[in-house]
ZAKEVO-991255 format. One line per 8 residues: for each residue x, y, z of C-alpha. Coordinates in Angstrom, 1 decimal. Example, Ala and Ser with C-alpha at 12.3 -4.5 7.8 and 13.67 -1.06 7.14 Angstrom:
12.3,-4.5,7.8 ~ 13.7,-1.1,7.1 .
***
This chain:
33.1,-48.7,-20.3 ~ 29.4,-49.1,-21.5 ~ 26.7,-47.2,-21.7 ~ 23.9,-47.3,-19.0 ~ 21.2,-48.2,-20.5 ~ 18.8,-45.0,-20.6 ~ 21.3,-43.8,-22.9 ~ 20.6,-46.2,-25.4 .
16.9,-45.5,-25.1 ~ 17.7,-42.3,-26.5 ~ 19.2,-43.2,-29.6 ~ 15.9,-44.9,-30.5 ~ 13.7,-41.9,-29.3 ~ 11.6,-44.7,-27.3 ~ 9.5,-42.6,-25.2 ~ 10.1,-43.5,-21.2 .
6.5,-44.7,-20.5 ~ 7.4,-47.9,-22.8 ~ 10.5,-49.0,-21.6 ~ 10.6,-51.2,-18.5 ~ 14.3,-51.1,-17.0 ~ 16.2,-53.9,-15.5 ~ 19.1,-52.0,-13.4 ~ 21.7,-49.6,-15.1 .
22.5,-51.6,-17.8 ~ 19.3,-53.5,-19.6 ~ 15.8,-52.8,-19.8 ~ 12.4,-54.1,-21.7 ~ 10.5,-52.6,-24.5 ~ 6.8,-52.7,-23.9 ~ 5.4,-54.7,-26.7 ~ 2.5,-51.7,-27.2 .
5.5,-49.5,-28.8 ~ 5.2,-51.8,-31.5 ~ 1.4,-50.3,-32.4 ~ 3.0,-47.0,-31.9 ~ 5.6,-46.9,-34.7 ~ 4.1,-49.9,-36.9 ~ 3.3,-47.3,-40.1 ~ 7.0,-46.4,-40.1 .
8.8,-47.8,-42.6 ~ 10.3,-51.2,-42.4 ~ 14.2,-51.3,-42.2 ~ 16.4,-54.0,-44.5 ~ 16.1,-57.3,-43.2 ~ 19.4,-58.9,-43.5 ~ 19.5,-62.8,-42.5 ~ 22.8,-64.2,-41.0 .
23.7,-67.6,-41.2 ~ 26.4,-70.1,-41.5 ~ 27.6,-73.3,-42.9 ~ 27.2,-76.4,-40.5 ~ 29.0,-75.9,-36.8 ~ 31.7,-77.4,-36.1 ~ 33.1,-78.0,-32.7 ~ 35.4,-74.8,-32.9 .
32.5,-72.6,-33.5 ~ 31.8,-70.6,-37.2 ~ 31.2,-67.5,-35.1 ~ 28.0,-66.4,-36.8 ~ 27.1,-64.6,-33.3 ~ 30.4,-62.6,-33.0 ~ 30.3,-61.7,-36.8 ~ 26.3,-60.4,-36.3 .
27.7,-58.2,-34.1 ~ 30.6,-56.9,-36.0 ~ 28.3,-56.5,-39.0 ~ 25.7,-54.1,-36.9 ~ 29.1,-52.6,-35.4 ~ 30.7,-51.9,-38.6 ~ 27.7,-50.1,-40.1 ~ 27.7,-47.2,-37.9 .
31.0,-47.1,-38.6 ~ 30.6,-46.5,-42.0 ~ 26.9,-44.1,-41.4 ~ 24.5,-45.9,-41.4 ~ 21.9,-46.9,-38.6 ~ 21.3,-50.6,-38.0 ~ 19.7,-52.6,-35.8 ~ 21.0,-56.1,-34.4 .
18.6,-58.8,-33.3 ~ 19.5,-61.8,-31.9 ~ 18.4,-65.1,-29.4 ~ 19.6,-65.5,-25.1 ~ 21.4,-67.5,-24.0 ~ 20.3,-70.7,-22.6 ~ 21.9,-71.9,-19.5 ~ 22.2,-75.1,-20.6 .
24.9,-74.3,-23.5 ~ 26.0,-71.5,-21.4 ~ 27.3,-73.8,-18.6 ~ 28.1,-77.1,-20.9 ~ 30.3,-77.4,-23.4 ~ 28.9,-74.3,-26.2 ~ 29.1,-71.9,-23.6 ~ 27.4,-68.4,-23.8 .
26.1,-66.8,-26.9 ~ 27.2,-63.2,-26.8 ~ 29.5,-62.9,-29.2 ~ 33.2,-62.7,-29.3 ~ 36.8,-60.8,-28.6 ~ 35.9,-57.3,-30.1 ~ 32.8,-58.1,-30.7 ~ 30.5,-58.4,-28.1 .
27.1,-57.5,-26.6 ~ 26.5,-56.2,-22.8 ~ 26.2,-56.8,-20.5 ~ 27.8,-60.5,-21.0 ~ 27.4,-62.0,-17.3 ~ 23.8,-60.9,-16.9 ~ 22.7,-62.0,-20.8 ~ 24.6,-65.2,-20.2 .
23.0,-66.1,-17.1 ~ 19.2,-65.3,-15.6 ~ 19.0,-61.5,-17.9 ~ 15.4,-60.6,-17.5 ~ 13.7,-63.9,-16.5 ~ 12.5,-64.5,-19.6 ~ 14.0,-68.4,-19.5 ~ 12.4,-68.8,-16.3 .
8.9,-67.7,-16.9 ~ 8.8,-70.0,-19.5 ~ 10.2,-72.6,-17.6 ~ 7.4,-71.9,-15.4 ~ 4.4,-71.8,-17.5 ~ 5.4,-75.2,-18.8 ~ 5.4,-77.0,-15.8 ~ 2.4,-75.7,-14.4 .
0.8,-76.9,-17.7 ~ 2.5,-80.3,-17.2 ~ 1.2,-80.0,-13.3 ~ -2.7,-78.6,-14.6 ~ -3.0,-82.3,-16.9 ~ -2.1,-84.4,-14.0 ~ -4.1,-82.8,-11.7 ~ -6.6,-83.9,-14.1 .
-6.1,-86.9,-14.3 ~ -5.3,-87.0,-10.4 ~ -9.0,-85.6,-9.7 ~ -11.1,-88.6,-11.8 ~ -9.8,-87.7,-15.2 ~ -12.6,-86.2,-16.1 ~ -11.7,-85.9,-19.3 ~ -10.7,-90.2,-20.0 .
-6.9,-89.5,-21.1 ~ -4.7,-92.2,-21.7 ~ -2.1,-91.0,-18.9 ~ 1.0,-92.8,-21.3 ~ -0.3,-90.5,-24.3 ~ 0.2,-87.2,-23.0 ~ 2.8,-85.7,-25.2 ~ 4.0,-82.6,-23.1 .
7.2,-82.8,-20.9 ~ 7.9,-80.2,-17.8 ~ 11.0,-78.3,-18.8 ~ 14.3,-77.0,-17.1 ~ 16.6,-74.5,-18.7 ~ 19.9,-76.5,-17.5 ~ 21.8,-79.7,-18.7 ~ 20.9,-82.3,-17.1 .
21.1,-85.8,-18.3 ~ 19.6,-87.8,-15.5 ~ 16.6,-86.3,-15.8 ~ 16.2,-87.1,-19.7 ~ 13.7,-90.5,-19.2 ~ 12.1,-90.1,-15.8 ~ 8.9,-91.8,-14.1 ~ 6.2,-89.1,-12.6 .
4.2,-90.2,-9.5 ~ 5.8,-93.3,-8.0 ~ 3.3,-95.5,-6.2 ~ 0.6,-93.2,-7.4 ~ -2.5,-93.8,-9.9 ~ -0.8,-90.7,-12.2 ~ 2.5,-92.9,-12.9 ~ 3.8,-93.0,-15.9 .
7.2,-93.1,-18.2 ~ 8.1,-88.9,-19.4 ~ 10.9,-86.6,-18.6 ~ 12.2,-83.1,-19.3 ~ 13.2,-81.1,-22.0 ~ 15.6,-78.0,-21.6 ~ 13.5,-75.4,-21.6 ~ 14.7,-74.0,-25.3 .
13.3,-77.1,-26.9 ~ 9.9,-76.9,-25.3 ~ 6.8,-76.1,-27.6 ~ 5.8,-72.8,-25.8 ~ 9.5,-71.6,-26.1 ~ 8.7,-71.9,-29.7 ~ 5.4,-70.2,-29.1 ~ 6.1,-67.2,-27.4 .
8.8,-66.6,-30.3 ~ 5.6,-66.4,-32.8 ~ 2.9,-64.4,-31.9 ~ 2.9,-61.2,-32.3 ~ 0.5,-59.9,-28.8 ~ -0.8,-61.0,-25.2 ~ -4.1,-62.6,-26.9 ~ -2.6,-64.3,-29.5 .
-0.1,-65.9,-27.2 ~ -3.0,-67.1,-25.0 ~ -4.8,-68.7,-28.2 ~ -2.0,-70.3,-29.3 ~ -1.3,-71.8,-25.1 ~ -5.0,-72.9,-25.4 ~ -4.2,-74.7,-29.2 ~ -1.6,-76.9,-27.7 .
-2.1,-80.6,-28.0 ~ -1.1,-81.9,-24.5 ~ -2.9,-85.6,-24.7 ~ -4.9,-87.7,-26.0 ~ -8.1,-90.1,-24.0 ~ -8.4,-93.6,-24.0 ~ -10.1,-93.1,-27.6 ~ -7.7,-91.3,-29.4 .
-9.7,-88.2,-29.2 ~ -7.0,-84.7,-29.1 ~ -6.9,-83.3,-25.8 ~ -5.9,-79.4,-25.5 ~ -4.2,-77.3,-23.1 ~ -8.0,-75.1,-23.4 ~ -9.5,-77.7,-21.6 ~ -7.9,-77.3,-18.5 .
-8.2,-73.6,-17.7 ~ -4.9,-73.0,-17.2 ~ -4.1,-70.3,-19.8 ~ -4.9,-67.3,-18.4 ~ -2.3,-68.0,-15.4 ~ 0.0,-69.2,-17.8 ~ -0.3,-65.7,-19.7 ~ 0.2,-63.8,-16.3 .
3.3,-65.8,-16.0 ~ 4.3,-64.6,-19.7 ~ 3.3,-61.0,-19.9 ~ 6.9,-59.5,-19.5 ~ 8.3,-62.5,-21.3 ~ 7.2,-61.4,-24.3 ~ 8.4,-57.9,-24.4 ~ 11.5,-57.3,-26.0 .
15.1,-56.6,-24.4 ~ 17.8,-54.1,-24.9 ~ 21.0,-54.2,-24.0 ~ 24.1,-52.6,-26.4 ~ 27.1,-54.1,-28.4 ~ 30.7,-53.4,-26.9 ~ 30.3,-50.2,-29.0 ~ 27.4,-48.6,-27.5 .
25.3,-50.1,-30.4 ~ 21.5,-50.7,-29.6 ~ 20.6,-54.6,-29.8 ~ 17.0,-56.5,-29.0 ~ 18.3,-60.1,-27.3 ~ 14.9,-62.0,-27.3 ~ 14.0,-65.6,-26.4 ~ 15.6,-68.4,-28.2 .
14.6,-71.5,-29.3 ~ 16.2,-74.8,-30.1 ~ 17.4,-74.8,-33.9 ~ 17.0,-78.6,-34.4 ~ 14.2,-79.2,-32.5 ~ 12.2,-76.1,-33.3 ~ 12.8,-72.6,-35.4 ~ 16.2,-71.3,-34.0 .
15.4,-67.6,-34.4 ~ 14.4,-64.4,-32.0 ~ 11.0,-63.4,-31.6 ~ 8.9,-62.1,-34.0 ~ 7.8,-59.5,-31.7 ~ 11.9,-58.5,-31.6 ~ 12.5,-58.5,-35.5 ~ 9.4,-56.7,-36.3 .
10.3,-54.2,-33.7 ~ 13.9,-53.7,-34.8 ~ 12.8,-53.4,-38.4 ~ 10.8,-50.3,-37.6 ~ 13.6,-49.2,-35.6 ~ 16.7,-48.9,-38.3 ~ 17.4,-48.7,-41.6 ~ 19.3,-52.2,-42.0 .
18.1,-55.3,-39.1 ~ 20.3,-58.0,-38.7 ~ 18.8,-61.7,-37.6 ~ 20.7,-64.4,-37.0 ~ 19.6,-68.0,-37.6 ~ 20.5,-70.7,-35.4 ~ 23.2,-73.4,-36.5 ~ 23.6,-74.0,-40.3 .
21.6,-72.7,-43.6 ~ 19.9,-76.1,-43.8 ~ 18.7,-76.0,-40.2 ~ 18.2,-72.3,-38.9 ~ 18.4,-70.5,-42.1 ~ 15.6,-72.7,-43.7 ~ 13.3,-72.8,-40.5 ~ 13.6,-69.0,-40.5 .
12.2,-68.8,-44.4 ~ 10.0,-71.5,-44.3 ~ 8.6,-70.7,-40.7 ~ 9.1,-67.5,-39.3 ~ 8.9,-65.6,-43.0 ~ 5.8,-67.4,-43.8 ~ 4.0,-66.8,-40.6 ~ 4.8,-63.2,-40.5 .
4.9,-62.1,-44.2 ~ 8.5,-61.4,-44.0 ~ 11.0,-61.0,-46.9 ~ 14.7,-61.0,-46.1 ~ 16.5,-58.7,-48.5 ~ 19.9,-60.7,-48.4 ~ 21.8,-63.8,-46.7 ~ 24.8,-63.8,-45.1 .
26.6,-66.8,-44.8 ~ 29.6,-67.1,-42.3 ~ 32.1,-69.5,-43.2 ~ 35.7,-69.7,-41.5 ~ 38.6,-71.1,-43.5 ~ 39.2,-73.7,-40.1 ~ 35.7,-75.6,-40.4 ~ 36.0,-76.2,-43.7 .
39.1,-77.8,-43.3 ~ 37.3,-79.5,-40.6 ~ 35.0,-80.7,-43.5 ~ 37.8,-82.1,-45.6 ~ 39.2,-84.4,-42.5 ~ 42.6,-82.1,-41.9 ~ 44.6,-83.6,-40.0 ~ 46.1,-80.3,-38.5 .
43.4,-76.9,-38.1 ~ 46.4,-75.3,-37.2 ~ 48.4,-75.1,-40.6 ~ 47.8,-74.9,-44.2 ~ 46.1,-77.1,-45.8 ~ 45.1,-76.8,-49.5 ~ 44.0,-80.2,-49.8 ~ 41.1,-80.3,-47.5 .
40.2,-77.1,-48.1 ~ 39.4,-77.8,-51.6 ~ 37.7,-80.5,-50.2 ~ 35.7,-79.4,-47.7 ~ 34.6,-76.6,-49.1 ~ 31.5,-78.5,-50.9 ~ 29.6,-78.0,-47.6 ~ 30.1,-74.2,-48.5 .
29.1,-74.8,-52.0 ~ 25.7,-76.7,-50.1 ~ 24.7,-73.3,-48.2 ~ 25.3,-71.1,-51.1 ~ 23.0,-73.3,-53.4 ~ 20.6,-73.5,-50.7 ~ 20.0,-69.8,-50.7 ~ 20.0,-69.4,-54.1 .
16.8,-71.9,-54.3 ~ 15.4,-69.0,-51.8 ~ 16.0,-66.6,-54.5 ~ 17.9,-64.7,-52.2 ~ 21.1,-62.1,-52.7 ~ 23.9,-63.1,-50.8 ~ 26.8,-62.6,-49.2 ~ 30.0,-65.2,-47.8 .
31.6,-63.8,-44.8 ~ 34.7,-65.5,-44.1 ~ 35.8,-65.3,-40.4 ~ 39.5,-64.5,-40.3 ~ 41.6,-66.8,-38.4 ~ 45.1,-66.1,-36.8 ~ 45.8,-69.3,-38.1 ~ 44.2,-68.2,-42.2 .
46.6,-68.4,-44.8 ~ 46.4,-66.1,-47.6 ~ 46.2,-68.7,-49.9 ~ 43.8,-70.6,-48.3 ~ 41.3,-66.8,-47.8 ~ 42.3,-66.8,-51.8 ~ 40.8,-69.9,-52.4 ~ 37.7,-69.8,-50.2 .
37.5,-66.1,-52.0 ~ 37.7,-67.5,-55.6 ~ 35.1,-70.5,-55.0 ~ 32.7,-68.0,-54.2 ~ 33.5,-66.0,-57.5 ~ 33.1,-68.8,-59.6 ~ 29.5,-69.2,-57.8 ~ 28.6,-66.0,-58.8 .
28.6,-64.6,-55.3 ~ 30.8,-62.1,-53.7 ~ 32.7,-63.0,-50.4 ~ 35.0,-60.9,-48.0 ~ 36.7,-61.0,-44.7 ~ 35.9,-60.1,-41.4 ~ 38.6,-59.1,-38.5 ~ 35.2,-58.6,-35.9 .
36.9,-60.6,-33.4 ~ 40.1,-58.6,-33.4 ~ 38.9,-55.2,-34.5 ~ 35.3,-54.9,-33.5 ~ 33.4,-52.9,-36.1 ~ 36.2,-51.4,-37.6 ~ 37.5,-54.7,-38.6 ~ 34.1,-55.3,-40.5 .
33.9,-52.0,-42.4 ~ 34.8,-53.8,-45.9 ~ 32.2,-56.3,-45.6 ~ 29.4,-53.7,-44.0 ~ 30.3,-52.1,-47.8 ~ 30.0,-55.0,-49.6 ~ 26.4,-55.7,-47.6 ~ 25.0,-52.3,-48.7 .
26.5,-52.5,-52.3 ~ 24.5,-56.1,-52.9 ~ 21.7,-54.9,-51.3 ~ 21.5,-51.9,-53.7 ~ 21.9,-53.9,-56.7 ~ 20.2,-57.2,-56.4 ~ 16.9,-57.7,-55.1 ~ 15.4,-60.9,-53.6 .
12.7,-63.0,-55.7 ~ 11.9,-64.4,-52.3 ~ 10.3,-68.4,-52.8 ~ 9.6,-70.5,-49.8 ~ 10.5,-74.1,-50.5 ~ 7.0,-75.8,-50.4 ~ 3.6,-74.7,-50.3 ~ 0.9,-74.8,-48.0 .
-1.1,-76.9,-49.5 ~ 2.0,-79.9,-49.8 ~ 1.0,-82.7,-48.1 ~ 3.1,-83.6,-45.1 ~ 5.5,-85.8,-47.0 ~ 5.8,-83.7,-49.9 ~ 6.7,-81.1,-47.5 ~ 9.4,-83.4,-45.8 .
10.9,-84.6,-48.9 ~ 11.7,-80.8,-50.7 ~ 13.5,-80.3,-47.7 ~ 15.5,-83.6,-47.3 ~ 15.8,-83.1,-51.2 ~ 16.6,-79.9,-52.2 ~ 18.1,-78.4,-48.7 ~ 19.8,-81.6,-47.2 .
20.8,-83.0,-50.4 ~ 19.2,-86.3,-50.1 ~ 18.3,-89.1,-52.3 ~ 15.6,-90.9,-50.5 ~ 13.5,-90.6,-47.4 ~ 12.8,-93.4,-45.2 ~ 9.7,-93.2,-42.4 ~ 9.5,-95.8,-39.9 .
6.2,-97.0,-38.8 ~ 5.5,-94.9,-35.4 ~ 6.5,-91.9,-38.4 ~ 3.7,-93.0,-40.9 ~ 1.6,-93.6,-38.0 ~ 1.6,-89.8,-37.0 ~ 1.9,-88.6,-40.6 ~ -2.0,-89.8,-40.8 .
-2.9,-88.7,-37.4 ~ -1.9,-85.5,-38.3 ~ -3.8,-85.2,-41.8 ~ -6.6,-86.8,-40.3 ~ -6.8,-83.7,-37.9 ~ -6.2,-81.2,-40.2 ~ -2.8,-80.3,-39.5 ~ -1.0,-81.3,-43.0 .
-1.3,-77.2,-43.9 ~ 1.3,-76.5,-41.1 ~ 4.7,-76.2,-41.5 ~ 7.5,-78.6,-41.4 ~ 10.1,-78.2,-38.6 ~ 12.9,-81.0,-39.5 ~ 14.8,-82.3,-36.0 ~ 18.0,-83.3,-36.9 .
21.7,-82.8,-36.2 ~ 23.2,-79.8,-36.9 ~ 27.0,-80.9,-37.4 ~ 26.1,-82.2,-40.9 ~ 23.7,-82.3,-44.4 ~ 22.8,-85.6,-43.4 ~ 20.9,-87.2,-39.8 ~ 24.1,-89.0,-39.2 .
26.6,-86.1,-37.1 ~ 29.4,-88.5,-38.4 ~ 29.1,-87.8,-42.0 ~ 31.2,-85.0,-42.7 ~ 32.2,-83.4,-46.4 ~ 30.4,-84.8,-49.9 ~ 28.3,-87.2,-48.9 ~ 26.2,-88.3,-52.0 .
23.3,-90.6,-52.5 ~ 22.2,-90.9,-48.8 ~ 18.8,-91.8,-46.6 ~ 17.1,-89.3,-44.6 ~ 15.2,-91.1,-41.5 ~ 12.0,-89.9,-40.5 ~ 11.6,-91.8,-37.1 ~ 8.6,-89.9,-35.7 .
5.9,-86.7,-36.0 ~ 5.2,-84.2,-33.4 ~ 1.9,-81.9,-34.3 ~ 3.5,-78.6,-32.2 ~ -0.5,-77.4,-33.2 ~ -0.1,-74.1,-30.5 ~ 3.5,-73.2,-32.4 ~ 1.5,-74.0,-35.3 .
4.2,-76.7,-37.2 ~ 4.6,-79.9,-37.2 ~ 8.3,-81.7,-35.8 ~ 9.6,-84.2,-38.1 ~ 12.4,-86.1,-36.0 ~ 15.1,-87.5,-38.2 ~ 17.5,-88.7,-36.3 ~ 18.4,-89.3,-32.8 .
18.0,-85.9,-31.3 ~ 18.6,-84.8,-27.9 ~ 16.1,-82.5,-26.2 ~ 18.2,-82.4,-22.9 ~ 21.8,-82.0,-23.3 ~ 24.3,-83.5,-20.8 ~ 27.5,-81.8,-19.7 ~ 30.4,-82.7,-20.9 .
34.1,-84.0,-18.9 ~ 34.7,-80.2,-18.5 ~ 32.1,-77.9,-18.7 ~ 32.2,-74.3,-19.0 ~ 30.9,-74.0,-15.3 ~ 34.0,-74.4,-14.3 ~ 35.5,-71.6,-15.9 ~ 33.6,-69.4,-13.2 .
35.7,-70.6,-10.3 ~ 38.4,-67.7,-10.9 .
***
């Protein structure tokens, strides 16, 4: 039986005047009790991250959980962050992101599906952006814009493949060729998971590029006075939620944006908060080190002045089979093993170049040998980083205990030298290539023309400081989902170049990548018909 919610309140100490609750078993922390407690001091950051997903699943959600279980098991007071749900994977083929088995956060209905209406007043403000431009345009488009240029889509938080390529206004003199993005992949998901207060959301809406006029002159979402209701529409979306693990552990589950189309973390507003909540804050990062884990550094980190003080990395012994082309998950497998586990080897590296401590977490299988655990455990040694197992999923946060040691032990005696992995100053290519390069693994970059295009529209309006958010699969190093295990000497595409100028980075698309999943033969939908 869980907690009710008010309970967890009280293991924080969060007085009742900034808490906001949402029936017996959720609620909302005001974003003011941030300003409150800000001079307290800052917790261990812990970052949690994976090698690349495979269709089984690495369970980097289920062991964040065991991990923020397991330390209170062994005394010490932590705090777990992580991203909702989106109802798109929830009902496709991913499903819900709330963990699993023993470890898991609650309650799992509610967080799966609408929780606070977070999702949806997003959702909203989008499309009443997309509505406010057209309108515009609709009432003698007083401001000249090309109607084909205007670069925002309405969003929906559902999969829905018809509506991927759609025409607006049929028969009307506002028709032209868009469609919809699910509403984790749309810029002001990314926004509202970056500023840090009410006003700074609203400069950020007002700094969105939304079109462009007949001229090629940037049109932004100021210009249409349409902020301030967006911000009404946003005011509780951006305070924090807590709900509790399957242990009665406190956890912040806030926003969540795409982690190959944009950052693929929580809110700032939610790690910040956390951090001044616990001694030890777990983050997780969306999909593998090379897409969430280097997003979080080179993104979040930089926009917030943030320092993670170790890495996790969850590996299972299955996907990297998976990486070595086994022919059975099911049974031992030396062979592929030793083969696949380069894309283990990939992550590690990859962290190291972040100067960070880590840690390898190996998810515990049924189906794990213990040779196959010995090899996976060796590699590791031989990379001069310490790995151990998790039983989350069977034993909740006992079954994490030994790793919860091994965290606190590393974090003790090695400290981060924290780099990001380009400067501000890098020039929109450079920027690009040190991430193909040095986190992909790539030997050259190609840009097609509608790429190179935008590369110099972009410097030309003063955007090459920003960031660099690479879209691209997630299922491997490379932009091709196909090319599984060492892959050497390969071409990274860069097919186009969205300025995100209110999330303040700029999308590099590499890759075909989908910004409205379909549902698959059988969906998880249908597994709510018992």
């Amino acid at each position: 039986m869980i907690e009710t919610i008010d309970k967890i309140v009280k293991q924080l100490n969060i007085p009742e005047e900034y808490i906001e609750y949402h029936g017996k078993y959720k609620a909302k922390i005001l974003n003011e009790y941030y300003d409150k407690i800000k001079d307290n001091k800052s917790s261990k950051l812990i970052l949690v991250t994976s090698i690349n997903p495979t269709p089984y699943g690495e369970g980097k959600t289920t062991q964040s959980i065991g991990m923020a279980m397991g330390m209170k098991q062994i005394g010490k007071n932590a705090m777990l962050v992580l991203r909702e749900p989106s109802l798109g994977p929830t009902f496709g083929i991913k499903g819900g992101a709330i963990g699993g088995g023993m470890a898991v956060i609650e309650p799992q209905k509610d967080i799966n599906l609408h929780f606070t209406g977070d999702f949806h007043a997003i959702t909203s403000a989008n499309n009443l952006l997309c509505a406010a431009v057209e309108n515009s345009v609709f009432y003698d488009n007083p401001f000249n814009i090309d109607i084909n240029s205007i670069c925002i889509k309405r969003a929906m938080d559902m999969n829905d493949r018809g509506l991927r390529k759609i025409t607006i206004g049929n028969n009307s003199k506002v028709e032209y060729e868009t469609g919809f993005d699910i509403t984790a992949a749309c810029e002001l998901m990314a926004i509202c998971c970056l500023v840090e207060n009410i006003k700074e959301l609203k400069d950020r809406i007002d700094n969105m590029l939304v079109a462009y006029t007949k001229d090629k002159t940037p049109i932004y979402a100021k210009s249409f006075n349409v902020s301030g209701a967006m911000v009404e529409l946003l005011k509780e979306a951006i305070n924090p939620n807590l709900v509790q693990t399957g242990e009665g552990n406190p956890c912040i589950v806030h926003l969540g944006p795409f982690a190959n189309i944009a950052h693929g973390c929580n809110s700032l507003i939610a790690t910040r908060l956390a951090m001044k909540l616990a001694d030890y804050t777990f983050v997780e990062a969306g999909f593998g080190a090379d897409l969430g884990a280097e997003k979080f550094l080179d993104i979040k980190c930089r926009k917030a002045g943030l320092i993670p003080d170790l890495a996790v990395i969850v590996v299972t012994v299955k996907a990297l089979k998976y990486n070595g082309f086994s022919s059975d998950l099911s049974k031992e497998d030396l062979p592929a093993l030793e083969k696949g586990i380069i894309n283990l080897k990939t992550h590690i590296n990859n962290m190291k170049k972040f100067k960070l401590p880590i840690v390898v977490c190996i998810n515990r299988f049924v189906t794990d040998t213990d040779k196959e655990i010995e090899v996976v455990k060796n590699y590791c040694i031989n990379l001069g980083v310490k790995a151990e197992i998790s039983d989350a999923y069977e034993k909740g946060g006992e079954g994490s205990i030994s790793l919860c040691k091994l965290v606190c032990k590393t974090i003790e005696e090695e400290k981060p030298n924290f780099e990001y992995m380009y400067k501000d100053t890098d020039c929109i290519k450079d920027k690009i290539e040190k991430i193909c390069k040095n986190i992909y693994g790539a030997k050259y970059i190609k840009y097609l023309e509608k790429a190179e295009i935008n590369i110099n529209r972009a410097t030309e309006l003063g955007y090459s400081n920003m960031p660099i958010c690479i879209a691209k699969t997630p299922l491997s190093l490379t932009d091709d989902p196909k090319k599984l295990g060492d892959v050497k000497d390969f071409t990274i595409t860069i097919r186009d170049i969205k300025i995100s100028s209110g999330a303040g980075f700029i999308v590099a698309y590499a890759g075909e990548i989908m910004t409205m999943p379909g549902l698959g033969r059988k969906s998880k939908y249908e597994d709510y018909s018992n």
